[in-house]
C-alpha positions as CSV (number, residue, x, y, z in Angstrom):
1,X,32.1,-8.5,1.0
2,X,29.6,-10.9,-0.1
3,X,26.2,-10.2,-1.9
4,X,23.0,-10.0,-0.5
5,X,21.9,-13.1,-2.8
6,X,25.6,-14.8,-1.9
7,X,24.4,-14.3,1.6
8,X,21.2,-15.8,1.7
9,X,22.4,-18.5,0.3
10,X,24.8,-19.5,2.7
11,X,22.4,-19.2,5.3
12,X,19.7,-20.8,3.3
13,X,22.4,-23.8,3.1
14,X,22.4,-23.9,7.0
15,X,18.8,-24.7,7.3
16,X,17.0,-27.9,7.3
17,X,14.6,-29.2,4.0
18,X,11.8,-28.4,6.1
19,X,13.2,-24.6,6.8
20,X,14.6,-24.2,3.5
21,X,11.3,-24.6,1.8
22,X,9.1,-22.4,4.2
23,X,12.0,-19.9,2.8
24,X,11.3,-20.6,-0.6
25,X,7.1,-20.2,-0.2
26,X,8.2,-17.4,1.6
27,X,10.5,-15.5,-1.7
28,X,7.8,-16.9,-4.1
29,X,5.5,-15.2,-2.2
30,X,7.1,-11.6,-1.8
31,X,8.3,-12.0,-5.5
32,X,4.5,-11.8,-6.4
33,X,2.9,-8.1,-7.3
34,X,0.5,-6.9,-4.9
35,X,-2.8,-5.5,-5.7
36,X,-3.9,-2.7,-4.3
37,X,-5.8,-2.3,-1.5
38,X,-9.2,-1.2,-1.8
39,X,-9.8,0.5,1.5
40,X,-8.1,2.4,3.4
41,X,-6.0,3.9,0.9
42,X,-2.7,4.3,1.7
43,X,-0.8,7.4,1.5
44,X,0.6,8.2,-1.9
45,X,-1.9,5.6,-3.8
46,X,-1.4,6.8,-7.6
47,X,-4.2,9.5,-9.0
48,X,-5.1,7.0,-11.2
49,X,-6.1,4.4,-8.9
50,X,-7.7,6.9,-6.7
51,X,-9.9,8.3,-10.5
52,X,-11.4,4.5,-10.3
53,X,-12.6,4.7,-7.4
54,X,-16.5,4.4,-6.9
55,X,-19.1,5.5,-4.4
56,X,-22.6,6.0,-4.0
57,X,-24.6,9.4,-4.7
58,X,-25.2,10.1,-1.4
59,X,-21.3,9.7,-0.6
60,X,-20.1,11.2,-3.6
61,X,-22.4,14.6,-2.6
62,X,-20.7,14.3,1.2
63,X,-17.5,14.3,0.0
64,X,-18.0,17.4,-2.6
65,X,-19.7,19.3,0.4
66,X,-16.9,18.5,2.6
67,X,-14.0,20.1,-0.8
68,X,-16.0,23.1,-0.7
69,X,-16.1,23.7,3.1
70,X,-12.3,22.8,3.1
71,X,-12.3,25.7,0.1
72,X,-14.0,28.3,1.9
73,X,-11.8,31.3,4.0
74,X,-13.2,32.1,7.1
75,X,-11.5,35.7,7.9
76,X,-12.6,35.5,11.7
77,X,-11.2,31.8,12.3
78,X,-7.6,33.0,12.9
79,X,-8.4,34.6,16.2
C-alpha cells in the first residue's frame, strides 16, 4: 500500500505544468499557520486567546450582567 505522499505524487505526475502548479500554490498555501479569527470565535478557541480579547465598557458591563443572570437559580422556573 502506497503512502499518502507516494500517492500524490503519482497523481501530481498525471497532471499538466499548468495543474501541477495550481497544486503546489495550493500545498504552499495549506502548509502556512493560520491566524486566528477574530470574530466569531470558534468553538474550542484557546483561554488564552479568548483573555486578549477587547471590548468596550459598555459591552464589557453587558456581558458581566448577562454571567450573573446566567448565575442566578430561579426555584419557580422548573415548572
Amino acid at each position: 500500500m502506497a503512502t499518502t505522499a507516494e500517492e500524490l505524487r503519482t497523481v501530481i505526475d498525471k497532471l499538466s505544468p499548468q495543474d501541477q502548479e495550481r497544486m503546489l500554490a495550493y500545498a504552499r498555501e495549506l502548509a502556512q499557520p493560520q491566524p486566528f479569527p477574530h470574530t466569531p470565535l470558534p468553538p474550542g478557541t484557546p483561554g488564552y486567546i479568548v483573555a486578549q480579547l477587547s471590548v468596550s465598557p459598555e459591552v464589557g458591563e453587558a456581558m458581566a450582567r448577562a454571567l450573573e443572570d446566567t448565575e442566578r437559580i430561579d426555584p419557580d422556573g422548573w415548572e
